[in-house]
C-alpha positions in Angstrom: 68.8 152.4 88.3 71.8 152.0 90.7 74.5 150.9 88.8 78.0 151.3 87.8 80.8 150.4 85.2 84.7 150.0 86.5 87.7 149.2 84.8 90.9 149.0 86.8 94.0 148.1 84.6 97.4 148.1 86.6 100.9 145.8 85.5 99.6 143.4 88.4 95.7 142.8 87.2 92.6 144.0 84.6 89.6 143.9 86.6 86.1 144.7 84.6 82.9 144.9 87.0 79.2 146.1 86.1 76.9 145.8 88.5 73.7 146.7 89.6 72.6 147.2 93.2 68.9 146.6 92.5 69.4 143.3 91.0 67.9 140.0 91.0 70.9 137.6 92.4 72.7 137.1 89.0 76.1 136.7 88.5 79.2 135.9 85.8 82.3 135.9 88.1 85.7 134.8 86.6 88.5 135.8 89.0 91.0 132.8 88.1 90.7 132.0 91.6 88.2 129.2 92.3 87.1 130.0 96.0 87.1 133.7 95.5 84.7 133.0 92.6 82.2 130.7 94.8 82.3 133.7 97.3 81.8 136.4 95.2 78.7 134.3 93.7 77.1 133.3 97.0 77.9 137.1 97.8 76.0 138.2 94.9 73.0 135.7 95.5 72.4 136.6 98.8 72.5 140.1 98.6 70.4 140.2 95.5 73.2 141.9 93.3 73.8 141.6 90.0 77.7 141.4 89.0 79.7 140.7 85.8 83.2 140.5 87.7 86.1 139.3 85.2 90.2 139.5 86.3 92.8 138.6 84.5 95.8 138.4 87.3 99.4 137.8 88.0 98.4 134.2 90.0 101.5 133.3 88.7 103.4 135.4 91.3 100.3 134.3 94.3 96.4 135.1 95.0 97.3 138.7 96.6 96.8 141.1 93.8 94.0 139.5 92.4 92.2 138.9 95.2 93.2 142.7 96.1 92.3 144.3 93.0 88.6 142.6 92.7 88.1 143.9 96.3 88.8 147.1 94.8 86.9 147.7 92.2 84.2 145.9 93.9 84.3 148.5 96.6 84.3 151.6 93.8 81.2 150.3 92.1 79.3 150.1 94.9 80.4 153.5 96.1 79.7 154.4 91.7 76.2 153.2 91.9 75.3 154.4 95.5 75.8 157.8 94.0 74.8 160.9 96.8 73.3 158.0 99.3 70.0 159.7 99.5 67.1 157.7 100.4 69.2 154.6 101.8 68.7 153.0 104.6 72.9 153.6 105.8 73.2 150.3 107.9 72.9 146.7 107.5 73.7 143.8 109.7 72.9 140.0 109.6 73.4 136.8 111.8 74.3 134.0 109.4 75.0 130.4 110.3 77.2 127.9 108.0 76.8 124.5 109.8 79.1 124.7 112.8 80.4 127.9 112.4 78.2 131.4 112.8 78.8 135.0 111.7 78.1 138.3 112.3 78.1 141.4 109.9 77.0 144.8 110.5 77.6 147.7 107.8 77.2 151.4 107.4 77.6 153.3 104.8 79.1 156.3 106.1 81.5 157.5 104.0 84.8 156.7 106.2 86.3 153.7 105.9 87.2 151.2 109.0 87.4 147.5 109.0 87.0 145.5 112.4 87.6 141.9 111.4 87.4 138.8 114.1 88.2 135.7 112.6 90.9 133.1 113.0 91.2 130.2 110.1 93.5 126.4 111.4 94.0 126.1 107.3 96.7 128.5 105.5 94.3 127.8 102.0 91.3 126.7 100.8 91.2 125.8 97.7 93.6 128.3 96.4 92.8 131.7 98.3 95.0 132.1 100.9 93.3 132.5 104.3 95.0 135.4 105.0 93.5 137.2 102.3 89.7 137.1 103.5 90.8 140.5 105.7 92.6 142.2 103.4 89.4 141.7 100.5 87.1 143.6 103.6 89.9 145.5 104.0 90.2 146.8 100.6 86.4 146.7 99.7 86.0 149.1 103.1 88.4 151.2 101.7 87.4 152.2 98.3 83.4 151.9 99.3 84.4 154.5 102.1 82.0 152.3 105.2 82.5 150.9 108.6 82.7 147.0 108.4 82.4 145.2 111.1 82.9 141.5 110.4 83.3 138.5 112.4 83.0 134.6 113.6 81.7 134.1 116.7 82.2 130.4 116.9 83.1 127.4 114.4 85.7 125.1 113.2 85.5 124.3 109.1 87.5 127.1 107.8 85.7 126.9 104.6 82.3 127.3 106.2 83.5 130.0 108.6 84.2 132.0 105.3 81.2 131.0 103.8 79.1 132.2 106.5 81.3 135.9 106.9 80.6 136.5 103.0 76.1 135.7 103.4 76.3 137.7 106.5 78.7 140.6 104.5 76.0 140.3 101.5 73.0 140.3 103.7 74.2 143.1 105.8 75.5 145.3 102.7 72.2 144.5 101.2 69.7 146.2 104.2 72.4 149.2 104.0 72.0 149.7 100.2 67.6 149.4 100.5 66.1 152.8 99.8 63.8 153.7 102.5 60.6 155.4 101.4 60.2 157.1 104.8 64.0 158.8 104.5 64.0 161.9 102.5 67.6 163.0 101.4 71.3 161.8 102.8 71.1 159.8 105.8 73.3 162.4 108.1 72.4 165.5 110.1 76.0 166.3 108.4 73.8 166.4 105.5 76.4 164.6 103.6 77.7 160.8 103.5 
C-alpha cells in the first residue's frame, strides 16, 4: 500500500497528514482556513486520495504559513508514499472546466522540481485564502514532491471557480501520474532513477 505518515511542527504551524495514494476519495481536512479546506477536499475526491490533513496555524499573523506548511507536507507524503516510483505511470495531465472558467494541468513526476503557473485572480481573497497564495501552495507542493507542474487557466472570470477548476485538473492530473502501469517494469527513466 502507498502510503505515508508526516508530522511537520515549526513556531509558525503543526501540520499532521496520512494519506494513502490508492484510496477511495475520503477525506478529514481541518486547515482553519475554510477555502483551503473545500480545495484540499475536492482535491482529494477527484484524485481518488485518501487524506487526514489537520493544521493548527498562526492565522492570527495571515493565511501564509498555514497555507505554506500544508503545501508542504502534502508535497512530502506524496513523495513518502511514492517511494522508488517504479511501476508508475510518471505523468498526468487533465482539461477541467468550472463553469465559465477552464484549466489545464499536466504533471510529471520527475524528481526535480519546477512550477509554471498561469493564472490571474480580479479578487485579492476568497473566502479567507488569499489569492495570492494559490501559487505559492503549487509552488511549495512542487517543491517538496520533487515534479514538474505545469498549471494554468486558459480562460474564465469567477475567481473562485477558476481555482476550483486548477485544483480538479491538479488532482486529476497528479492522479494518472501516481497510477501503476502493469506494462512498466521498474523506474520510469532510462536514468534509471527518478
Amino acid at each position: 500500500m502507498r502510503t505515508a505518515k508526516i508530522r511537520r511542527k515549526t513556531k509558525e504551524t503543526d501540520v499532521s497528514i496520512a494519506l494513502e495514494i490508492d484510496g477511495t476519495g475520503s477525506s478529514k481536512i481541518a486547515t482553519g482556513i475554510g477555502f483551503l479546506d473545500h480545495m484540499l477536499e475536492l482535491f482529494v475526491k477527484h484524485g481518488m486520495f485518501n487524506l487526514d490533513l489537520m493544521c493548527k496555524g498562526d492565522l492570527n499573523v495571515d493565511d501564509h504559513h498555514t497555507t505554506e506548511d500544508a503545501a508542504i507536507a502534502l508535497g512530502q507524503a506524496f513523495d513518502k508514499a511514492l517511494g522508488d516510483k517504479s511501476g508508475i505511470s510518471r505523468y498526468g495531465h487533465a482539461y477541467v472546466p468550472m463553469d465559465e472558467s477552464l484549466a489545464r494541468c499536466v504533471v510529471d513526476l520527475s524528481g526535480r522540481a519546477a512550477l509554471v503557473f498561469h493564472a490571474e485572480f480580479n479578487r485579492k481573497k476568497v473566502g479567507d485564502l488569499s489569492t495570492e497564495m494559490i501559487r505559492h501552495f503549487f509552488q511549495s507542493f512542487a517543491d517538496n514532491v520533487k515534479a514538474n507542474i505545469h498549471i494554468e487557466i486558459l480562460y474564465g472570470s469567477n475567481t473562485h471557480h477558476k481555482i476550483e477548476a486548477m485544483f480538479k485538473a491538479f488532482a486529476r492530473a497528479l492522479r494518472l501520474a501516481c497510477e501503476k502501469d502493469s506494462r512498466a517494469k521498474g523506474i520510469p527513466s532510462t536514468k534509471g532513477k527518478l
